[in-house]
N, CA, C and O atoms as a GROMACS GRO file, in nm:
protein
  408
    1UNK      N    1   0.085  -0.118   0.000
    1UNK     CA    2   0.000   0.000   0.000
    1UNK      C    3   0.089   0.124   0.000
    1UNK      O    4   0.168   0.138   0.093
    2UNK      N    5   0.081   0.235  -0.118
    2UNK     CA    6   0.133   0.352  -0.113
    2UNK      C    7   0.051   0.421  -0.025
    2UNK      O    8  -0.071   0.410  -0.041
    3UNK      N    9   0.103   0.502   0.078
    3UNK     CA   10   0.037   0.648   0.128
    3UNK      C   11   0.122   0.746   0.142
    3UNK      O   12   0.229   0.758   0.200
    4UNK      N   13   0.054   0.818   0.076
    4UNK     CA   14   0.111   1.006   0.056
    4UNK      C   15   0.059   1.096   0.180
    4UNK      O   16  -0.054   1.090   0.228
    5UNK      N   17   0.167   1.182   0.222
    5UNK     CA   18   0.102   1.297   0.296
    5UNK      C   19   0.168   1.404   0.254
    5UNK      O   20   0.249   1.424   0.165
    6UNK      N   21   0.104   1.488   0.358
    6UNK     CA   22   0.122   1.653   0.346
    6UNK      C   23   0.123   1.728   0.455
    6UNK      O   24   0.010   1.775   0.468
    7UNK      N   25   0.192   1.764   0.540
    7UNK     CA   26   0.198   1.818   0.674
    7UNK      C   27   0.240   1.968   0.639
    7UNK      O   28   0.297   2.005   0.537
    8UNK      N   29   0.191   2.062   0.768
    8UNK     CA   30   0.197   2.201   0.720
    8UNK      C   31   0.134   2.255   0.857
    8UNK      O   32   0.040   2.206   0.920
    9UNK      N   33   0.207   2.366   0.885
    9UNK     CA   34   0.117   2.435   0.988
    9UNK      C   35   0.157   2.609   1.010
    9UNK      O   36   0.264   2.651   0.966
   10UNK      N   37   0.072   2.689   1.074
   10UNK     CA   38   0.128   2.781   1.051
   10UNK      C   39   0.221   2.863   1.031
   10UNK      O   40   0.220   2.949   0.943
   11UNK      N   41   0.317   2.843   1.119
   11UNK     CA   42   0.450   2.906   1.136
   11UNK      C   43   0.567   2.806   1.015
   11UNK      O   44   0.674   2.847   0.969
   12UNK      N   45   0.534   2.739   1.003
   12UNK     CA   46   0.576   2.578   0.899
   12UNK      C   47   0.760   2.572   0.948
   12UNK      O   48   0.850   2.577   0.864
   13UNK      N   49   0.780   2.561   1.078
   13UNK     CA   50   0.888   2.542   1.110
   13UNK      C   51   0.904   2.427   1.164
   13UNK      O   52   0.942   2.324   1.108
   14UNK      N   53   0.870   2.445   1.288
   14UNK     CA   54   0.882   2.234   1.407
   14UNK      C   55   0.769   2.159   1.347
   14UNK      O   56   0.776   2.047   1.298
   15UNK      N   57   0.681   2.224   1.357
   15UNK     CA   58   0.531   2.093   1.378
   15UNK      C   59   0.558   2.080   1.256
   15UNK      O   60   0.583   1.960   1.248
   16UNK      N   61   0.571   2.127   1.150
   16UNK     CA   62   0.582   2.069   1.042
   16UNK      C   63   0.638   1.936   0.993
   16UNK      O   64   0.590   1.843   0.928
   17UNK      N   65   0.761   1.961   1.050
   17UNK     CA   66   0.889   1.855   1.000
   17UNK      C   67   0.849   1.721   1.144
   17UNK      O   68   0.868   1.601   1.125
   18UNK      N   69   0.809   1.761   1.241
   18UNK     CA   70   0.782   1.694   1.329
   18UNK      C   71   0.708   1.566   1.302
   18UNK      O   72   0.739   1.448   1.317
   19UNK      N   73   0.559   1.648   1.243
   19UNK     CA   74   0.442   1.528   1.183
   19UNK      C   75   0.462   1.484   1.086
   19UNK      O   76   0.410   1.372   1.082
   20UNK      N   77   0.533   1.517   0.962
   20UNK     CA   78   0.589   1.456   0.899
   20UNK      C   79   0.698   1.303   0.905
   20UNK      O   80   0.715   1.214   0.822
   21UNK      N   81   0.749   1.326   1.029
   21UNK     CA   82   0.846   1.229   1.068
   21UNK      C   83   0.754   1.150   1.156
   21UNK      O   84   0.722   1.035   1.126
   22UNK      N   85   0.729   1.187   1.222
   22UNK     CA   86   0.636   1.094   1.272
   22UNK      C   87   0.528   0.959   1.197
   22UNK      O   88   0.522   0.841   1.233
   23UNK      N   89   0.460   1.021   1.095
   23UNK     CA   90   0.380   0.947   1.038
   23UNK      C   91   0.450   0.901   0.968
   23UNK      O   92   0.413   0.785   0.949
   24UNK      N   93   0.591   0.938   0.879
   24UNK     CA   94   0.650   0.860   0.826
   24UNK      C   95   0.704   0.674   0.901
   24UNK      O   96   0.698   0.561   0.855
   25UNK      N   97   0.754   0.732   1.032
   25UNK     CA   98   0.780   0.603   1.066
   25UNK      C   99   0.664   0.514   1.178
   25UNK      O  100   0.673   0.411   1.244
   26UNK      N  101   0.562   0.615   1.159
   26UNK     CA  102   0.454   0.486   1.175
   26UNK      C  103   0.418   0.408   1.052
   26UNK      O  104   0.408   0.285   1.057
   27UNK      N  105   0.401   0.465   0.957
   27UNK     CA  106   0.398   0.409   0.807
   27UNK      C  107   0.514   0.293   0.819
   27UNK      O  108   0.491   0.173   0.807
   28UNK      N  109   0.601   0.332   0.836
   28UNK     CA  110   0.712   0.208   0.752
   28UNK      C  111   0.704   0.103   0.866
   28UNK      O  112   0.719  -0.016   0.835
   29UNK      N  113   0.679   0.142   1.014
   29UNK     CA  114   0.688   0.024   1.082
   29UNK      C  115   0.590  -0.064   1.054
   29UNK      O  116   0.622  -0.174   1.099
   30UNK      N  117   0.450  -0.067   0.981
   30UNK     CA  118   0.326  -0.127   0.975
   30UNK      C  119   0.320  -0.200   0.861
   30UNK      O  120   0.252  -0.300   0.843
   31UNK      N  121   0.450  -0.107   0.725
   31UNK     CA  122   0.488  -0.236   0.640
   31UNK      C  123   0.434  -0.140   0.525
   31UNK      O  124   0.403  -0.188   0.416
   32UNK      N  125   0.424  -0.004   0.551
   32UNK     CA  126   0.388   0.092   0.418
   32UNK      C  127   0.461   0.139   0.346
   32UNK      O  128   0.563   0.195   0.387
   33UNK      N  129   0.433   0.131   0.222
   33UNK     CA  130   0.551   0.259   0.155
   33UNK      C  131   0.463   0.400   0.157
   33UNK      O  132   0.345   0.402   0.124
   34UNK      N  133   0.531   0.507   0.195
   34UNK     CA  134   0.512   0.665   0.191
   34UNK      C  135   0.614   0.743   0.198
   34UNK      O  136   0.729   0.722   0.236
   35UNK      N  137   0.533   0.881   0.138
   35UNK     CA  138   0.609   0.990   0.098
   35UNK      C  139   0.520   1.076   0.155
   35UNK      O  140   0.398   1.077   0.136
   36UNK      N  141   0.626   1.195   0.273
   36UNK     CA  142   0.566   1.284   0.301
   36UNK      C  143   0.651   1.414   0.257
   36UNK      O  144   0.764   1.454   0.287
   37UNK      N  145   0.503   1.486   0.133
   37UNK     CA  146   0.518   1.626   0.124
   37UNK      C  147   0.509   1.732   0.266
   37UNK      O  148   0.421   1.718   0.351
   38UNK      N  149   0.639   1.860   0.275
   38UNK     CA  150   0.604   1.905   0.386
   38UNK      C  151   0.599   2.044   0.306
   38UNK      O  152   0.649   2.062   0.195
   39UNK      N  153   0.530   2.136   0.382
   39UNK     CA  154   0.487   2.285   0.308
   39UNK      C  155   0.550   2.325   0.424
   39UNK      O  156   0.480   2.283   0.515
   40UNK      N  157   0.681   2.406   0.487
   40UNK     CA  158   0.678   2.486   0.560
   40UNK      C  159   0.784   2.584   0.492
   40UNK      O  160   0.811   2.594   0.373
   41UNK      N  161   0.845   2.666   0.619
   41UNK     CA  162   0.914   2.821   0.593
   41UNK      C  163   1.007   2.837   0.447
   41UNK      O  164   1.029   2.943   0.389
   42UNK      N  165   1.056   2.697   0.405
   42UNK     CA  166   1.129   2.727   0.360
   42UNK      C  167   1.058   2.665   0.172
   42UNK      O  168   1.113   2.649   0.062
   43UNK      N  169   0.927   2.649   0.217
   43UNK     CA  170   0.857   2.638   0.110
   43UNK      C  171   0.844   2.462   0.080
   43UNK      O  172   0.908   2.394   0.160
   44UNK      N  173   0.776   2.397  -0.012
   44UNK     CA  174   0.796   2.300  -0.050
   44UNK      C  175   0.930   2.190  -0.057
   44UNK      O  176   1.020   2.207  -0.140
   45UNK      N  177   0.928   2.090   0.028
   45UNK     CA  178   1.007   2.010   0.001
   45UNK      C  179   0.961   1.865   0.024
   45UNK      O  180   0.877   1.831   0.108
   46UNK      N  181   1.035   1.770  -0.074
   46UNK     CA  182   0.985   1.640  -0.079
   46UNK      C  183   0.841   1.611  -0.169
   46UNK      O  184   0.769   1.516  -0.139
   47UNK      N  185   0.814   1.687  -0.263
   47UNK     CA  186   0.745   1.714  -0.341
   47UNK      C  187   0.619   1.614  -0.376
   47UNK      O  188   0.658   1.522  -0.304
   48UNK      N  189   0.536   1.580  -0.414
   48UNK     CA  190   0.452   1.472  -0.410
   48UNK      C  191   0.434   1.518  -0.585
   48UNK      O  192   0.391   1.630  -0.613
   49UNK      N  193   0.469   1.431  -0.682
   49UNK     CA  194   0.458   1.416  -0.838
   49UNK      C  195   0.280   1.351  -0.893
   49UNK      O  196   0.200   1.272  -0.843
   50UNK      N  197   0.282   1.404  -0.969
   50UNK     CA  198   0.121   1.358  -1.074
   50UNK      C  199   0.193   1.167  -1.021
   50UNK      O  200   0.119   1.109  -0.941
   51UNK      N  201   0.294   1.104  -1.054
   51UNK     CA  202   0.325   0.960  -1.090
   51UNK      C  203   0.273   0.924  -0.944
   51UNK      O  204   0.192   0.837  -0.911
   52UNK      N  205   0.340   1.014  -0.868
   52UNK     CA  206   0.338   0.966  -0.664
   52UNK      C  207   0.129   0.929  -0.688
   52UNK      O  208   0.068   0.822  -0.682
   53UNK      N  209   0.084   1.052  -0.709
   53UNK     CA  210  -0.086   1.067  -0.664
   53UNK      C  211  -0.149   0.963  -0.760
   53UNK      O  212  -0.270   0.957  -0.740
   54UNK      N  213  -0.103   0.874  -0.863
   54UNK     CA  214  -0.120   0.780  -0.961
   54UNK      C  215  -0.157   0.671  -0.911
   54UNK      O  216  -0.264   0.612  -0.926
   55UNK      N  217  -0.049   0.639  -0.839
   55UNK     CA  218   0.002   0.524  -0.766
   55UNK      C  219  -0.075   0.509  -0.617
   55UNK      O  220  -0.124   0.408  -0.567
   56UNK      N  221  -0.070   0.630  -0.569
   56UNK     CA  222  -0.157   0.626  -0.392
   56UNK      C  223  -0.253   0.574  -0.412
   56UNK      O  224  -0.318   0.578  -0.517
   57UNK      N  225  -0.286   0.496  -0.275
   57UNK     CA  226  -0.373   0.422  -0.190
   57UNK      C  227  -0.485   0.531  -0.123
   57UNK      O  228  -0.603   0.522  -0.157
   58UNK      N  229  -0.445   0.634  -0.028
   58UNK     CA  230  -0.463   0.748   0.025
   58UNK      C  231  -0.384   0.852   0.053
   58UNK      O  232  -0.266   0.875   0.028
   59UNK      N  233  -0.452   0.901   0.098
   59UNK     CA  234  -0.365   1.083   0.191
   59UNK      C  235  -0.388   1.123   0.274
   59UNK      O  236  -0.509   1.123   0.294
   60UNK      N  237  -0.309   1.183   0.380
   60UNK     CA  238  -0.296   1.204   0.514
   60UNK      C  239  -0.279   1.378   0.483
   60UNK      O  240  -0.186   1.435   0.426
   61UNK      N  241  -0.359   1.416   0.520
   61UNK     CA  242  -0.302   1.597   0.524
   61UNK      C  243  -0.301   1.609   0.664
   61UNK      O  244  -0.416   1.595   0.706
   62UNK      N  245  -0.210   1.632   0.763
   62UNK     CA  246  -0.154   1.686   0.864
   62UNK      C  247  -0.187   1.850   0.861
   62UNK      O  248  -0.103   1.874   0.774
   63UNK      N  249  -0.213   1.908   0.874
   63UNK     CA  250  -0.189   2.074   0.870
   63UNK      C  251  -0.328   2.184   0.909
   63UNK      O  252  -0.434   2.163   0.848
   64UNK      N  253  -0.324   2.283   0.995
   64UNK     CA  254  -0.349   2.368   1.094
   64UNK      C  255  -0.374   2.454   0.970
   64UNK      O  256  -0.473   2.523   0.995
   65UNK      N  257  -0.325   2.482   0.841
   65UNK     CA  258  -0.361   2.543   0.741
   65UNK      C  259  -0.428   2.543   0.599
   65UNK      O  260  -0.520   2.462   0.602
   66UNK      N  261  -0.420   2.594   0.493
   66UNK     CA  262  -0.493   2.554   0.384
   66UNK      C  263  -0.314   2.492   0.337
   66UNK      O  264  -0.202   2.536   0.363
   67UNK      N  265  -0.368   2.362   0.254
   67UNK     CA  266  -0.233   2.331   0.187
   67UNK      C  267  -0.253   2.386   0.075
   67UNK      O  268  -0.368   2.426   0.055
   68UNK      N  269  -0.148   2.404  -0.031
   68UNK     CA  270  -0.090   2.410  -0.167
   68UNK      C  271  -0.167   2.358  -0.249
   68UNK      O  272  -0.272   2.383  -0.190
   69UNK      N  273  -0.200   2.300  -0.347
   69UNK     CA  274  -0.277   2.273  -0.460
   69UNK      C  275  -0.309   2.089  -0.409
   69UNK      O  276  -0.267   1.982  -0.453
   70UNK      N  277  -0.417   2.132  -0.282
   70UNK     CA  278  -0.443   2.005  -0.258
   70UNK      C  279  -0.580   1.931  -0.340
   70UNK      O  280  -0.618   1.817  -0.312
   71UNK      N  281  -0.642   2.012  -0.440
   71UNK     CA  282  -0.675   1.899  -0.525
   71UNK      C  283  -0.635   1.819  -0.624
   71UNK      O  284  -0.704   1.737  -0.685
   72UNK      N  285  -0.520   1.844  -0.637
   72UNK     CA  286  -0.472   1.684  -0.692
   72UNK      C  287  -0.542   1.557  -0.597
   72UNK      O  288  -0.601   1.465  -0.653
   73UNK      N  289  -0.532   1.562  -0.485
   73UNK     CA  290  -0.580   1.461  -0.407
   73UNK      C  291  -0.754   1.425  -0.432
   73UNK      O  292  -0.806   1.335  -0.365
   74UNK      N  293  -0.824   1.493  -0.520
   74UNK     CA  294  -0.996   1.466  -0.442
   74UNK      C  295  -1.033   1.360  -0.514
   74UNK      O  296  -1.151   1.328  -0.504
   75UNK      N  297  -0.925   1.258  -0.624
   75UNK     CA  298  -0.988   1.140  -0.628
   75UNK      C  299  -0.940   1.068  -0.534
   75UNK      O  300  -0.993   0.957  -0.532
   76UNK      N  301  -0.855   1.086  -0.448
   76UNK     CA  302  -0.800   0.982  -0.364
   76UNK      C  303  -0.862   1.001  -0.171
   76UNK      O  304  -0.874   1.102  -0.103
   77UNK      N  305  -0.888   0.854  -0.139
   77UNK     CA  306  -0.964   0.885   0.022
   77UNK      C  307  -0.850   0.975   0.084
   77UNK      O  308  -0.732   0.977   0.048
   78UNK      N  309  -0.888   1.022   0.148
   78UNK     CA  310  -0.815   1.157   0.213
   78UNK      C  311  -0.830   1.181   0.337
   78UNK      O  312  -0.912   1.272   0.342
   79UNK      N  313  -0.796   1.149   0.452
   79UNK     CA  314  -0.794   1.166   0.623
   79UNK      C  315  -0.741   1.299   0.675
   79UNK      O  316  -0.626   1.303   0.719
   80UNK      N  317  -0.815   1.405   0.674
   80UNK     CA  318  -0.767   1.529   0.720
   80UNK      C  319  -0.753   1.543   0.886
   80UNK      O  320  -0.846   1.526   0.964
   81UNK      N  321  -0.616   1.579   0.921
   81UNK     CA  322  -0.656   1.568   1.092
   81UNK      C  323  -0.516   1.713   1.123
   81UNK      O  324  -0.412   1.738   1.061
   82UNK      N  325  -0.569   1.768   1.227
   82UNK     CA  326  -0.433   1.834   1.275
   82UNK      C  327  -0.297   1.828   1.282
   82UNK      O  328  -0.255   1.718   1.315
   83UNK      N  329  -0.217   1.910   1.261
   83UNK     CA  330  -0.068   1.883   1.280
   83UNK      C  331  -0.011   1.842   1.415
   83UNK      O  332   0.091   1.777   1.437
   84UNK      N  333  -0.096   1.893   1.501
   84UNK     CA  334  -0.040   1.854   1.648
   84UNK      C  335  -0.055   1.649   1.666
   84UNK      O  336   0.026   1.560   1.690
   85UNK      N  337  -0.185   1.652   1.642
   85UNK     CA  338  -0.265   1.510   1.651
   85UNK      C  339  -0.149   1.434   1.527
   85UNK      O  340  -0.082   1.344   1.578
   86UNK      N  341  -0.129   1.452   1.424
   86UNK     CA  342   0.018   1.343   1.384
   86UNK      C  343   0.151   1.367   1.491
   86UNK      O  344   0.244   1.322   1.424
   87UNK      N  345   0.184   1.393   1.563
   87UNK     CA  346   0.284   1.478   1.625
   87UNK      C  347   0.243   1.389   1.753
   87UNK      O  348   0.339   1.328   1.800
   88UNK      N  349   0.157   1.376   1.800
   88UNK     CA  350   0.064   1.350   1.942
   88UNK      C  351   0.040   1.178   1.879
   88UNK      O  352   0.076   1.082   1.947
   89UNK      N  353  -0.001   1.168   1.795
   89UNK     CA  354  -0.087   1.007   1.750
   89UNK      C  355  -0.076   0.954   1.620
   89UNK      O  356  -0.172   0.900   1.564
   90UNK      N  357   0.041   0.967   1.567
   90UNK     CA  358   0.040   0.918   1.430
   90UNK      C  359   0.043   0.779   1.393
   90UNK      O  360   0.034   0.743   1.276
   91UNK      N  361   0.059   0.674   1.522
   91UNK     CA  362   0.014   0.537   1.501
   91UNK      C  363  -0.094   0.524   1.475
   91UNK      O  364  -0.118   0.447   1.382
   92UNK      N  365  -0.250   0.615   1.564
   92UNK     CA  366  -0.393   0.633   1.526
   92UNK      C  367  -0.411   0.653   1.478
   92UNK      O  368  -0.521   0.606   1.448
   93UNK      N  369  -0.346   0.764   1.364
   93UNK     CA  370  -0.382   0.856   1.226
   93UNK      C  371  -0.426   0.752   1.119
   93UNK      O  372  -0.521   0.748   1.041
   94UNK      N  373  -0.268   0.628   1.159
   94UNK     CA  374  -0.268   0.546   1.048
   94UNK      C  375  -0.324   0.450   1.043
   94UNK      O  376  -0.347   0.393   0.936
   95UNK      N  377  -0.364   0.402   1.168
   95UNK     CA  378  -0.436   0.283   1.176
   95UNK      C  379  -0.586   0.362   1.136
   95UNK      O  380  -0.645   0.322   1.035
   96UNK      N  381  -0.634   0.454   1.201
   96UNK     CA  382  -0.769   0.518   1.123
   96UNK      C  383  -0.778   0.519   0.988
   96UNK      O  384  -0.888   0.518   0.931
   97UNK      N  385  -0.634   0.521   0.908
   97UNK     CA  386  -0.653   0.512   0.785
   97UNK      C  387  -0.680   0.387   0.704
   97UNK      O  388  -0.742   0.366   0.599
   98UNK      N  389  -0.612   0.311   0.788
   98UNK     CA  390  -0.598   0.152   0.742
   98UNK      C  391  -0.739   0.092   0.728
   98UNK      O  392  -0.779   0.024   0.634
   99UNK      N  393  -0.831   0.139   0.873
   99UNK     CA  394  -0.955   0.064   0.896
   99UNK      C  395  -1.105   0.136   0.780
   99UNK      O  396  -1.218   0.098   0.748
  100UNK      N  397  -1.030   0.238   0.755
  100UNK     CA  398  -1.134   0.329   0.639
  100UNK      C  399  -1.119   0.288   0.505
  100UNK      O  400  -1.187   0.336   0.414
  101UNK      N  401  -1.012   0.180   0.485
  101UNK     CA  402  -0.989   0.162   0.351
  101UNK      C  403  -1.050  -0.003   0.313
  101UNK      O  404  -1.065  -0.055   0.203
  102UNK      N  405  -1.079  -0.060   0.460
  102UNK     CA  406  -1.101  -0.192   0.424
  102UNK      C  407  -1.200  -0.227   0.382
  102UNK      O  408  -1.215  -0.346   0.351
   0.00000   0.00000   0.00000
């Protein structure tokens, strides 16, 4: 199972890179492949490609803000939750995601 995210929050400095890492390695411990796009200060990095959103399973948007050109995502199931709450619970994030897809 591919899953893509997108983490982002206002100031797009800690929580950003924070929930990002986080859900990343709840993802890989559970046996996922993912890629997390992060939107903060220093702008886009880790980019999520037309091929990446092709291929996804779902999407995780992490973020306290509006993201970047997040409809690329509206054919794909999509779990919107706070940046703190990946940061705080990103084993739940993912298992919430897991049990919405079955």
């Amino acid at each position: 199972m591919y899953i893509l995210g997108v983490t982002s929050c206002p100031v797009g400095i800690a929580h950003t890179y924070m929930a990002a890492s986080n859900l990343e390695k709840c993802a890989k411990k559970k046996g996922l492949e993912v890629k997390i796009e992060t939107q903060g200060a220093t702008g886009v990095e880790n980019e999520i490609t037309k091929e990446d959103v092709k291929r996804a399973d779902a999407v995780i948007i992490a973020s306290d803000v509006r993201i970047k050109n997040g409809s690329r995502f509206d054919d794909l199931p999509t779990l919107t939750v706070g940046v703190s709450e990946a940061i705080k619970d990103a084993d739940g994030i993912i298992n919430e995601l897991l049990e919405a897809l079955k």
